[in-house]
C-alpha positions as CSV (number, residue, x, y, z in Angstrom):
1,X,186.1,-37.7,-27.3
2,X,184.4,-34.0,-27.1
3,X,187.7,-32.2,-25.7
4,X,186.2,-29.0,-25.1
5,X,183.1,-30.4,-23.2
6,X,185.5,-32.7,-21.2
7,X,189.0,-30.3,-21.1
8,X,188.3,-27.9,-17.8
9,X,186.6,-31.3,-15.5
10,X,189.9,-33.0,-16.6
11,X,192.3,-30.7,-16.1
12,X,191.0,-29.3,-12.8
13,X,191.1,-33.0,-11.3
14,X,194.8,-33.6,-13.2
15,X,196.0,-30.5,-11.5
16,X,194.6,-31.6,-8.2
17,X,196.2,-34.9,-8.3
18,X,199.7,-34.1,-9.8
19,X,200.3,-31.0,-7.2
20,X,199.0,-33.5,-4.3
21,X,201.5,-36.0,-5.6
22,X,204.6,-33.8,-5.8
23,X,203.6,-31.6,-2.9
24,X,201.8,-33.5,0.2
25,X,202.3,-31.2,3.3
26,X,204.6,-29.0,1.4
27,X,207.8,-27.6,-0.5
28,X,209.9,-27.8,2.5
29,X,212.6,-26.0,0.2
30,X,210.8,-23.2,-0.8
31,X,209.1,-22.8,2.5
32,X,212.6,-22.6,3.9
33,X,214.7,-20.4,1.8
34,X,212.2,-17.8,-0.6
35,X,209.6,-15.2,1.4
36,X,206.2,-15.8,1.2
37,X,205.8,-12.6,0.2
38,X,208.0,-12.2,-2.9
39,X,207.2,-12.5,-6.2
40,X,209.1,-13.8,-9.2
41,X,208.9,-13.8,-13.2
42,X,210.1,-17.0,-15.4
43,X,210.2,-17.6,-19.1
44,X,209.9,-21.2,-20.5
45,X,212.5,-21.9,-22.2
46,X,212.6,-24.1,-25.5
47,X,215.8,-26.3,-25.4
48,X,214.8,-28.8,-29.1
49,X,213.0,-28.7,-31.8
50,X,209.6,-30.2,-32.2
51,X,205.8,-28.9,-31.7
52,X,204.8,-27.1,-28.4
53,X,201.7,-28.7,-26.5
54,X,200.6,-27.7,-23.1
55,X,200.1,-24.1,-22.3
56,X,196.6,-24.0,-21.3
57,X,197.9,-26.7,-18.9
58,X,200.3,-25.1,-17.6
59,X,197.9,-22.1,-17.2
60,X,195.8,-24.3,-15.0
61,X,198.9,-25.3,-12.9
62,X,199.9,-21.8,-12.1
63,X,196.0,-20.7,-11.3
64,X,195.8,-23.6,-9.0
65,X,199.3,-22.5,-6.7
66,X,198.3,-18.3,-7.4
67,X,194.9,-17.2,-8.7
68,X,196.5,-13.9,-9.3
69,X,199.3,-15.0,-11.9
70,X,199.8,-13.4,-14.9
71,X,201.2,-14.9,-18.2
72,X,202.4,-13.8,-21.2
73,X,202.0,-16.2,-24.1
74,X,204.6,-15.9,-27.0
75,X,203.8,-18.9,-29.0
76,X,201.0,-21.2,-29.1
77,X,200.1,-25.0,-28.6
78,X,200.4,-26.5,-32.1
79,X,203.4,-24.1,-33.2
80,X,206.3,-25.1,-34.4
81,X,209.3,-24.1,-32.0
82,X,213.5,-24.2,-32.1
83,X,216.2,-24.3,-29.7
84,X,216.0,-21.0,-27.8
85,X,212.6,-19.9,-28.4
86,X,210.7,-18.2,-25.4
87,X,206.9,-19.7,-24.9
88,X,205.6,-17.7,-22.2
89,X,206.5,-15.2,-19.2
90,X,204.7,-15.7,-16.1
91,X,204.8,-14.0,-12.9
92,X,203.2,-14.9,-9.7
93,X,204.2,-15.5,-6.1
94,X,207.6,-16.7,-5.8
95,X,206.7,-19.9,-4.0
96,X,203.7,-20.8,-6.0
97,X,205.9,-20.6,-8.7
98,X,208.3,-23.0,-7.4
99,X,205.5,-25.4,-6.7
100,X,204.3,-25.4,-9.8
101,X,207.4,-25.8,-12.0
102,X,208.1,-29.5,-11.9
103,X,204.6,-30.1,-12.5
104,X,204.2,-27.7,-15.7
105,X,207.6,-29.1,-17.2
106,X,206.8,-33.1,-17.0
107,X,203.5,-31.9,-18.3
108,X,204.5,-30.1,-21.3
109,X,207.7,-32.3,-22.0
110,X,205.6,-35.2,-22.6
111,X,202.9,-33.4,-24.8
112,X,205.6,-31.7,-26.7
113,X,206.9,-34.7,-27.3
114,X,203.4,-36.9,-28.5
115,X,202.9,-33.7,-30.7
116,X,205.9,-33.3,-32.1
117,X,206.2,-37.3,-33.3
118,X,202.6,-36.7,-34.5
119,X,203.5,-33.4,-36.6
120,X,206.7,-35.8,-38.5
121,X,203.6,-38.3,-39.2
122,X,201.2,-35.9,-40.7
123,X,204.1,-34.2,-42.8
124,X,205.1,-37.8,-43.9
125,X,202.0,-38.0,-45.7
126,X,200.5,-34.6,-45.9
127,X,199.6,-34.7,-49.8
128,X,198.0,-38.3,-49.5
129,X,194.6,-38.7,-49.1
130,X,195.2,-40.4,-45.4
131,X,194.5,-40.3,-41.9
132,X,197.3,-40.7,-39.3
133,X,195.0,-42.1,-36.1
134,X,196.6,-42.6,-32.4
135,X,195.1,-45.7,-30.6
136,X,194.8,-47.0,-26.9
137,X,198.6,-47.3,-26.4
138,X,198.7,-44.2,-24.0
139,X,199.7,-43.7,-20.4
140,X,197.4,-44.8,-17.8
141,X,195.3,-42.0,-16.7
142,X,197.0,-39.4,-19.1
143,X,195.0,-40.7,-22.3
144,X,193.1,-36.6,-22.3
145,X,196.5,-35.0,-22.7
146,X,198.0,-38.0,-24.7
147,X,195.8,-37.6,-27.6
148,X,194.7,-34.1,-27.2
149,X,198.8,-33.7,-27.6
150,X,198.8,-36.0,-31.2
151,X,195.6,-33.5,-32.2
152,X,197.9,-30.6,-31.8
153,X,200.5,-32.7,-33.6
154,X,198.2,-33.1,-36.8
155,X,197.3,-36.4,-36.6
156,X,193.6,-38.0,-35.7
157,X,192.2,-39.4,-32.6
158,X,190.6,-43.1,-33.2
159,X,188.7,-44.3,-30.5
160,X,188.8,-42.9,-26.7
161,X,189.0,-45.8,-25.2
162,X,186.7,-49.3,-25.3
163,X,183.3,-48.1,-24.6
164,X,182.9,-45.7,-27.7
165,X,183.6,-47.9,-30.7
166,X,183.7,-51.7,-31.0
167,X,187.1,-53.5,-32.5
168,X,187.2,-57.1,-32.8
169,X,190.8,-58.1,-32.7
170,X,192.7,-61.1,-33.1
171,X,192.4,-61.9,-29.7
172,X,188.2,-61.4,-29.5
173,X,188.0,-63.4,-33.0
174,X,190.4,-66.4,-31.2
175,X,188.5,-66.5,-28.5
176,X,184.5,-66.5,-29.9
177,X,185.5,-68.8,-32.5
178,X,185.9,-67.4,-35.6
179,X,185.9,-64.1,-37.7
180,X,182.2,-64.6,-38.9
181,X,180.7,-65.5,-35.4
182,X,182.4,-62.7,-33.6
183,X,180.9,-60.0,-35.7
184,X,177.4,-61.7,-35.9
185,X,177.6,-61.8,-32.0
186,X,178.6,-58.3,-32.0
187,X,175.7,-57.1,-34.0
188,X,173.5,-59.2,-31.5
189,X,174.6,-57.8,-28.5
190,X,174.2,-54.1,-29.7
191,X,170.5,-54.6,-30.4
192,X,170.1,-56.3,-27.2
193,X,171.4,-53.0,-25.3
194,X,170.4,-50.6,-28.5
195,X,173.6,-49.3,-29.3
196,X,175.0,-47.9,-32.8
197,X,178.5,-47.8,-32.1
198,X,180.9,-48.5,-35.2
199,X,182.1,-51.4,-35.5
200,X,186.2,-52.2,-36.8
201,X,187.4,-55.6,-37.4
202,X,190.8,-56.3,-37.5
203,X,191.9,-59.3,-40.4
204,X,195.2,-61.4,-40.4
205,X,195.2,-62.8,-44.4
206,X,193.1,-62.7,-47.0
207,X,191.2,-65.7,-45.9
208,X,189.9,-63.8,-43.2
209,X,189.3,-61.0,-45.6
210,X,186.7,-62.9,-47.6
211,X,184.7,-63.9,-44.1
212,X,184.4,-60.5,-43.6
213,X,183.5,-59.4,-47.1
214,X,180.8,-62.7,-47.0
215,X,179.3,-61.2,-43.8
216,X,179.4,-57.5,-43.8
217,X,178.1,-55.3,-40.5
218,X,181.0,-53.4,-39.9
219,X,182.2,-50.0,-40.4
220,X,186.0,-50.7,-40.9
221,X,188.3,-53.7,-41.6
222,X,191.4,-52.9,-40.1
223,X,194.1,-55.0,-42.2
224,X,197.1,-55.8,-39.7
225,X,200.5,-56.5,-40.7
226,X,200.0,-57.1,-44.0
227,X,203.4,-56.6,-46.8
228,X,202.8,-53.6,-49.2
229,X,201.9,-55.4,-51.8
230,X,199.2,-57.7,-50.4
231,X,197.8,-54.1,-48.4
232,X,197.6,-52.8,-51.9
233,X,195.8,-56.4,-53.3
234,X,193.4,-55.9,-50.2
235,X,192.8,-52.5,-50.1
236,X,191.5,-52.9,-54.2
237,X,189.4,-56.1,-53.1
238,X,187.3,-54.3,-51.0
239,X,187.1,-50.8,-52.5
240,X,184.1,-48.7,-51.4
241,X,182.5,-51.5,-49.6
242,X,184.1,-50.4,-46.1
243,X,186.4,-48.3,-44.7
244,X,189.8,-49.7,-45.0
245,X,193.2,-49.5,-41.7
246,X,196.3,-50.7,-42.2
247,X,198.1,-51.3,-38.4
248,X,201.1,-52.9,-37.3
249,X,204.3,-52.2,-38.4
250,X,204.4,-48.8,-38.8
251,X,206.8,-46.0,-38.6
252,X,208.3,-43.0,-40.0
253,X,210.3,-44.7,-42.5
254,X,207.4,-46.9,-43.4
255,X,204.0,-44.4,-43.3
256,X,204.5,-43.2,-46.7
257,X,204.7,-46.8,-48.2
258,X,201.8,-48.0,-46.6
259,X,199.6,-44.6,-47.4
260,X,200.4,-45.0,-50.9
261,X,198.5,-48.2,-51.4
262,X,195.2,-46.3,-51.1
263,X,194.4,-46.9,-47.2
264,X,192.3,-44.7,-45.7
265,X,193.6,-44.6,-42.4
266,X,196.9,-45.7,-40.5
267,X,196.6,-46.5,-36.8
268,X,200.4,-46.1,-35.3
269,X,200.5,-46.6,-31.7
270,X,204.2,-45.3,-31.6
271,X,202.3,-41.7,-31.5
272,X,202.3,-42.3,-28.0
273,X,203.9,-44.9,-26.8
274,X,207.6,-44.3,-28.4
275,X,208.0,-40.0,-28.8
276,X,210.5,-38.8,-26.7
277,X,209.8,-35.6,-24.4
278,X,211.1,-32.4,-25.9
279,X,213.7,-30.4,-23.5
280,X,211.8,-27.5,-21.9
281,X,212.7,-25.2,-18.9
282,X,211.0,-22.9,-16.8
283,X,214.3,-20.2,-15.4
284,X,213.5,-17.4,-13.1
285,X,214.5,-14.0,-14.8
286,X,214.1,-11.9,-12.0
């Protein structure tokens, strides 16, 4: 995924979407009760620990509602950040602001979250010679802020979703026929429509193992739920030959275990689909 190329498209049309959803013909409250004319300053206000994510989205929320905002920025995606730290000031019309504030909170609650679960994976195994990869277990239509979050976190996108990297998993090999024929079939149907896209495929058991080793043409073997010790065995068997995964079963009491057995990369889909969203809170100040 080339984040920068796609960041501004994406978060315009994000912004678009999530105000429309929350908004429709209006904030009937604020409307009500708070002059159009006024203005208002609020800090963001940590309320946990973790790793802050999300305040160049949040700067896109409050330039949508009032292009004349102004923010100050105390701390900065990626940074570590404790119970009472202040992330930004931002000031802008009263109303706007009060539009905006749901919006910029469920936002940077949930990225806060995915990057803060990332940063206790990366430090788990921050002297071993291992990648910590995210995978396709993200929210529908937040997958851009998902795993631009587990980026900010430390950790390493995989594949952005099925059309920029082929894996052949369990359920492809079941259904083709076999481990062999899947992969031959694969390499078939890239030259038929002259793509190079890397190839992973994912093995249950040694058995499996050996197909793959007999026929080659991939990039990675991904070795899923396997025990430590027959990881280690596998990882050794095929050495240099390919690019080695170890999925399935993973988490942050077991990450170092599995990295130690010489791995290259550990997919963990719990990046995403099991962090909790830090406590954040936007409070008018005056």
């Amino acid at each position: 995924m080339d984040f920068e190329k796609e960041k501004e498209a994406f978060l315009n049309e994000f912004v678009k979407n999530t105000l429309a959803e929350d908004v429709r013909d209006g904030d009937h409250t604020s409307l009500a009760c708070i002059d159009p004319n006024s203005t208002s300053r609020a800090k963001l206000l940590v309320k946990d620990v973790g790793v802050l994510a999300g305040i160049e989205v949040a700067k896109h929320f409050f330039a949508a509602v009032d292009p004349n905002y102004k923010m100050e920025v105390f701390i900065e995606d990626g940074s570590d950040i404790k119970f009472g730290d202040i992330a930004f000031e931002v000031e802008c019309n009263s109303q706007a602001l009060l539009v905006a504030e749901r919006s910029v909170l469920n936002t940077m609650q949930r990225m806060s979250g995915i990057a803060s679960m990332s940063s206790r994976f990366a430090f788990e195994v921050e002297d071993l010679p291992v990648k910590v990869l995210d995978t396709r277990k993200t929210t529908p239509l937040m997958r851009f802020l998902e795993k631009w979050s587990v980026k900010l976190g430390g950790c390493t996108n995989y594949r952005s979703g099925l059309y920029d990297w082929i894996m052949i998993k369990d359920n492809h090999i079941d259904a083709c026929g076999g481990i062999q024929q899947a992969i031959l079939r694969v390499e078939e149907y890239q030259k038929e429509k002259g793509l190079d896209l890397s190839v992973t495929v994912e093995v249950r058991n040694l058995n499996e193992l050996d197909k793959v080793l007999e026929v080659g043409k991939v990039r990675r073997i991904m070795l899923d739920n396997f025990e430590v010790p027959l990881l280690e065995a596998a990882v050794e068997i095929i050495g240099d030959k390919f690019e080695t995964e170890a999925s399935g079963g993973v988490n942050i009491n077991t990450i170092r275990k599995i990295a130690k057995t010489g791995v290259q990369y550990v997919s963990v889909g719990a990046l995403t689909h099991s962090s909790q969203s830090l406590d954040l809170s936007l409070k008018v100040i005056k």
